[in-house]
Steps between C-alpha positions, in 0.01 A plus 500: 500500500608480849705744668607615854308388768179624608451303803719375790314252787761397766412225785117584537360359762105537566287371795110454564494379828637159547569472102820593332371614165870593359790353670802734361380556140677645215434580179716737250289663256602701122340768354377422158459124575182228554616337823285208652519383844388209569448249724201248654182630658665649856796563354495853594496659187215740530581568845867607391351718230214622756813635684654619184190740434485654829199281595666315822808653701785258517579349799879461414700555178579822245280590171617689280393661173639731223251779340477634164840305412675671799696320732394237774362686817375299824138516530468237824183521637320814277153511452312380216417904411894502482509195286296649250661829528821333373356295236417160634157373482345186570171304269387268777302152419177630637462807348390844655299726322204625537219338375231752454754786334622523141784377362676909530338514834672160650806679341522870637358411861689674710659747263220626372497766175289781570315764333429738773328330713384194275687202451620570116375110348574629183855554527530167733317354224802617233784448669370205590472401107810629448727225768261250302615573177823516613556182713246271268294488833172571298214485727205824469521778757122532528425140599361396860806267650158308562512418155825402432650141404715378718765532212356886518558514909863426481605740177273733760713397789831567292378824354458597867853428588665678220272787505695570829778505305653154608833425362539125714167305430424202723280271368295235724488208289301677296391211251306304743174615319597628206423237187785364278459843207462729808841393604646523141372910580644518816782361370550773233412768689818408815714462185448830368510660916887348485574643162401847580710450786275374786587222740239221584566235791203230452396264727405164410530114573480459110808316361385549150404878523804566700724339206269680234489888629793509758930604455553386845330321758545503870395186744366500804428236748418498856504885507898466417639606167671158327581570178534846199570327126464704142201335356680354172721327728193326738303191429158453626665196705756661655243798614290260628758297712624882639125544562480159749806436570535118345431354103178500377330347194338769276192437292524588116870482498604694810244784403115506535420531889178464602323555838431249752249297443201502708650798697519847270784585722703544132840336605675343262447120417762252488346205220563339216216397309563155647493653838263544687489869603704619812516817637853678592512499853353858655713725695584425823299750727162660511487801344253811490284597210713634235820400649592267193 
């Protein structure tokens, strides 16, 4: 259930160079909810939550965040070390970890349980179990990352996050290589975060996911905030005109959105099945890697 709000963005604005990433940006955020932002490819999205997570220092605008339930508190500019200090952490699409440690070891790197002088695996290796067991993230402790799925990876990358006790999770789009029963897991597993409490902002250019898992969805486009809607109230159409700025026509009854063909650039499609396929139109600048 929803509740007081656990994040606050105010006129953002982010620069790389030339490029104007996020152009005045909001976004209002509750504790206890699934909130999707979304938006094309160069929307901004990432880059807004890249900001959020202490990642990129904003160039303009206020953040601000509330901890443990507390009240809001402006965090402009903090580190990502801060970030995660207060509860927000971020799963990014390519993920980080470690390839030639364990599961526990991915996890505990950089707060390491000791025994003496010896890294204490063992323990790692329990607690470890135990945030498993207790989020439905089941993946082994003892396995090589090498290993892993790339279903495995992710519940990895998530473990990571809320092993540093994040409270705000940011996802990525983090379905882009997950099959259709590893999102049905995923899917579970962000439920249960919001019922014990948790708040998850997702990212994604999925109209059907974002109806499926979401309350509320913020749009972006253009790195400007257009449009905040409760989720019963939206309809994949009227996302998808926030989203571009003009009607489209949405395959599968205003639902199934594909990627562009012949350009795995994964923006939505606007065709009927008598259509042929037309991409929406991309954003309007350049923009650096990861500044979606």
């Amino acid at each position: 259930m929803s509740g007081s709000p656990a994040v606050r963005i105010r006129g953002v604005v982010k620069r790389f160079g030339p490029v104007l990433a996020n152009a005045g940006a909001d976004l209002d955020v509750a504790s206890g909810e699934i909130h999707a932002l979304v938006g094309e490819n160069g929307a901004g999205k990432s880059t807004l939550m890249r900001v959020l997570a202490g990642m990129y220092p904003p160039d303009d605008g206020t953040l601000e965040v509330a901890a443990a339930g507390g009240p809001l508190r402006d965090v402009s500019g903090w580190a990502t070390r801060e970030a995660i200090d207060a509860g927000v952490g971020m799963v990014h699409q390519h993920f980080m970890l470690v390839p030639t440690l364990t599961v526990a070891e991915n996890l505990i790197l950089g707060r390491e349980l000791r025994r003496g002088l010896s890294l204490d695996i063992a323990a790692a290796e329990r607690e470890v179990r135990a945030l498993c067991e207790r989020t439905g993230l089941r993946v082994d402790p003892s396995r090589l990352v090498s290993d892993l799925s790339v279903g495995e990876a992710q519940r990895v990358e998530i473990l990571k996050t809320l092993y540093r006790g994040a409270k705000v999770l940011i996802l990525d789009e983090p379905t882009a290589v997950l099959s259709p029963p590893e999102v049905r897991e995923l899917w579970k597993v962000l439920r249960r975060l919001r019922d014990e409490g948790g708040t998850v902002i997702l990212i994604t250019h999925k109209l059907d996911e974002v109806i499926e898992i979401s309350e509320t969805i913020t749009v972006m486009r253009a790195g400007r905030t257009v449009g905040r809607m409760r989720t019963a109230e939206a309809t994949p159409r009227v996302i998808a005109r926030m989203m571009v700025g003009r009607e489209v026509s949405l395959a599968s009854d205003g639902v199934a959105l594909g990627r562009e063909r012949g350009t795995g650039n994964g923006e939505p499609t606007t065709a009927s099945s008598k259509q042929r396929p037309a991409s929406v139109p991309g954003s309007p600048f350049p923009v650096p890697a990861g500044a979606r």
